[in-house]
C-alpha positions, 0 to 999 in steps of 0.5 A, spaced: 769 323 790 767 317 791 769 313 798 770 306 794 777 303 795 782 300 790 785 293 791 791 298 794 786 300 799 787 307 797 781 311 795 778 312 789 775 319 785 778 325 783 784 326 786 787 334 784 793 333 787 792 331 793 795 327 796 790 319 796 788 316 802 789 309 806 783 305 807 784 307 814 785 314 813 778 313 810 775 310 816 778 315 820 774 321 816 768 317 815 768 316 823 768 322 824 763 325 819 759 320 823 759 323 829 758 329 827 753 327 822 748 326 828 741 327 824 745 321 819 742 326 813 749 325 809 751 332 811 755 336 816 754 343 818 760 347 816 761 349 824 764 344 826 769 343 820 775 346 825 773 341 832 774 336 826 780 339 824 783 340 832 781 333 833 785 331 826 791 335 830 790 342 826 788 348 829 786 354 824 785 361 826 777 363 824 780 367 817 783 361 814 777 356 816 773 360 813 777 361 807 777 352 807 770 352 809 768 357 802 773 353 797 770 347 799 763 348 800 762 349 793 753 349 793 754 354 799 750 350 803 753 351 809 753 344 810 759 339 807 757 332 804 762 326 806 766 328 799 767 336 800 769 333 807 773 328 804 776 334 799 777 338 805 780 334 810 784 329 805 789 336 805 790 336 814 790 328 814 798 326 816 801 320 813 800 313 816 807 313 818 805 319 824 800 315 828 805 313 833 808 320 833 799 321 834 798 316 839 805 319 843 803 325 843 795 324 846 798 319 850 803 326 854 795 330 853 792 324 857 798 324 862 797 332 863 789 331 865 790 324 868 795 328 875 794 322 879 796 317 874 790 313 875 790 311 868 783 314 867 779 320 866 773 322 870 768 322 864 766 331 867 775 331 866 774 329 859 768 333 857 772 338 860 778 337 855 771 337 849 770 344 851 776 346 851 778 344 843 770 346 842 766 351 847 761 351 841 759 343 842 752 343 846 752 339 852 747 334 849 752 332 845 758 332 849 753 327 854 752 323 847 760 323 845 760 320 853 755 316 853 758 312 847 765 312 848 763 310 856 758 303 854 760 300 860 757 306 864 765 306 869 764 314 869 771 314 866 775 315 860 782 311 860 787 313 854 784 307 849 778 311 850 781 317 850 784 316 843 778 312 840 775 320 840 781 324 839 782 321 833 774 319 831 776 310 832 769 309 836 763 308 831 766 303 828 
């Protein structure tokens, strides 16, 4: 499948019932194939499909990431191409109408980690919260992650901040 738009602003490919993504449903799912995409070798490792997932709001038990992983990684790799991933993710992404109901329900995550309601985050609390949807994340990676969301260098995560990594907004 292809990661072109239609004048629509849907994408275009082999659609097999599934449903057709928004442009910005697309942008989402390149950003995070991007970020997790970190040697830029078009490719991501099969590993990180179910933090990607969590992230998109969609936790899988170990057997049925497995059996997602198996049916999309159809040369067996054990690494996804943005159109696997695409394939893959397109079956998890919500309806556009659903980003409020996201932002909502970020926000409330936000508010739980934020008990001082300060507004921000200590950039450790937010790490923190990263390892907790994903122990596996290298640390390396976690710093990474932090240092290009926290460009002014603050050491904080305020929500705007906050939701440009939980829903993969920050490379544009």
């Amino acid at each position: 499948m292809s990661d072109t738009m239609s004048d629509a602003g849907e994408s275009t490919g082999s659609g097999s019932g599934k449903q057709e993504l928004s442009k910005d449903q697309l942008k989402v799912l390149r950003d995070a194939f991007n970020a997790f995409d970190k040697e830029k070798t078009g490719s991501i490792s099969t590993d990180v499909v179910g933090t990607i997932l969590e992230l998109l709001g969609h936790k899988l038990s170990e057997e049925e990431l497995e059996e997602v992983i198996e049916e999309y990684d159809e040369d067996e790799s054990g690494q996804l191409e943005f159109d696997e991933f695409v394939a893959l993710a397109s079956n998890y992404v919500e309806p556009e109408e659903d980003y409020d109901a996201l932002r909502k329900e970020l926000r409330e995550v936000f508010m739980m980690y934020d008990k001082d309601a300060k507004g921000y985050l200590p950039v450790e609390e937010f790490k923190a919260i990263l390892r907790e949807l994903d122990g596996a994340v290298p640390e390396e990676e976690l710093d990474d992650i932090v240092d290009e969301i926290d460009a002014d260098g603050s050491g904080t995560v305020d929500f705007e901040e906050f939701m440009e990594v939980m829903t993969a907004d920050y490379y544009a």
